[in-house]
N, C-alpha and C positions, 0 to 999 in steps of 0.2 A: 504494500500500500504506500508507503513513501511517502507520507507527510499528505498524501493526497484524500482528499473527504472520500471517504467511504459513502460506496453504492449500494443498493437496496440489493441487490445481485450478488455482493459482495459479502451482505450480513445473513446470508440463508444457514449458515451452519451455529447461528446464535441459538444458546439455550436458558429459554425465559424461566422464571422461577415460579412455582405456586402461586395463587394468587392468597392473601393474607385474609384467614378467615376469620372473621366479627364473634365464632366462640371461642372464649376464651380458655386456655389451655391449661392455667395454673390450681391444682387445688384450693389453694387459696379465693380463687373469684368464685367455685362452686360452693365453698364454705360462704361467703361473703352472702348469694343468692338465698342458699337454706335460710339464713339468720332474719335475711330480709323477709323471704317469703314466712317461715313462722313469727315473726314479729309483723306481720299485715294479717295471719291470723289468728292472734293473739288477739291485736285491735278490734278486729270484728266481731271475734267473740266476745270478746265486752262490751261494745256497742250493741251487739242483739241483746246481751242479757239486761244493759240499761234500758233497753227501748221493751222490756218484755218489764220490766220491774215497772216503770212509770205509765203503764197502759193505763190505770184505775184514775193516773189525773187526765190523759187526755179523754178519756172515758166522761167525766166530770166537766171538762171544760167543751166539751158537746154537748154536753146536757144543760149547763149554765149558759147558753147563747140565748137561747127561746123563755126562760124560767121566769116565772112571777117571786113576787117576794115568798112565800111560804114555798114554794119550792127550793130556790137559794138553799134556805137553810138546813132542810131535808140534803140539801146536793153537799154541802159542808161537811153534814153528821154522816152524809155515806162517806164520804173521803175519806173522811181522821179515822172510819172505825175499817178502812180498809188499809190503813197506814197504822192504826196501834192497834195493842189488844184492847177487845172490848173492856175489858174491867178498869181501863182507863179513859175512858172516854164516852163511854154508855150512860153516866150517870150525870155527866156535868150537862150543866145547865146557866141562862145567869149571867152572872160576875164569874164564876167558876170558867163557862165555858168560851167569854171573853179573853180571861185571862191566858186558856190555854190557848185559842187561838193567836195572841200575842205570845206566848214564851214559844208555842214549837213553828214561826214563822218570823224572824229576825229581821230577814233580808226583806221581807213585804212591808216593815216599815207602818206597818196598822197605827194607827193614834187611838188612845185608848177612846175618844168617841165613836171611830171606824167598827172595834173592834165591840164594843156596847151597841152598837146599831144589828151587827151582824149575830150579834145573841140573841138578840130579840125580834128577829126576823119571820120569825113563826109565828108571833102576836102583833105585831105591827106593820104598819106600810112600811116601804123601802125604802130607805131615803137613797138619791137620786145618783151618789155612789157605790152603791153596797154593791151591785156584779160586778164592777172592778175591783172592789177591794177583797170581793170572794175570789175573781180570778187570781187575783197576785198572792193572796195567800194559798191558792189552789197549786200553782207554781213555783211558788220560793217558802210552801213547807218543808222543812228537813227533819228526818225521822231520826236523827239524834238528838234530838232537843228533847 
């Protein structure tokens, strides 16, 4: 060849390489894969068992869209006695059942007239927040309180 550019005629005895395949070769990247894939279903398994555990509030907060005041409170008393055991809950009434609704809900931010309106929901007309303040306690009760 002599310094001279090589011809296409010239390059026919060239031998190409494999082309570089996109699976990865090293144990390590199949290690890396499992870890991933059991940790995506890890995730989802906890996600199905949260969305199976909080069925009874979305359950609830279907029923609280259409609800009159005497329902409401009935839709409350289903809630907590499907979130505690009855022997806590079945008997309060009141101030009693004010109160609970304010200690096992924090993050709903109830005012204790919120939570006095919603005791008394079963004997009273609704004052003109009580489904929202039943939603958001329907939502941000926590079952360790």
């Amino acid at each position: 060849m002599n310094g001279a550019t090589p011809t296409r005629a010239g390059m026919h005895g060239l031998i190409l390489p494999e082309p570089v395949s996109f699976w990865p070769a090293t144990p390590a990247w199949y290690l890396l894969f499992g870890l991933v894939l059991l940790l995506t279903a890890w995730l989802a398994w906890r996600g199905w068992r949260r969305w199976r555990r909080n069925a009874y509030r979305r359950e609830a907060l279907a029923a609280l869209r259409g609800a009159a005041s005497p329902e409401i409170a009935a839709i409350l008393k289903r809630t907590a006695l499907a979130a505690w055991p009855r022997e806590q809950v079945a008997a309060l009434s009141g101030a009693d059942w004010a109160a609970f609704l304010r200690r096992t809900a924090p993050r709903a931010h109830l005012a204790p007239a919120e939570a006095e309106a919603l005791a008394t929901l079963a004997y009273a007309p609704a004052p003109p927040d009580a489904r929202g303040a039943a939603a958001r306690w329907i939502r941000l009760h926590d079952l360790r309180a």
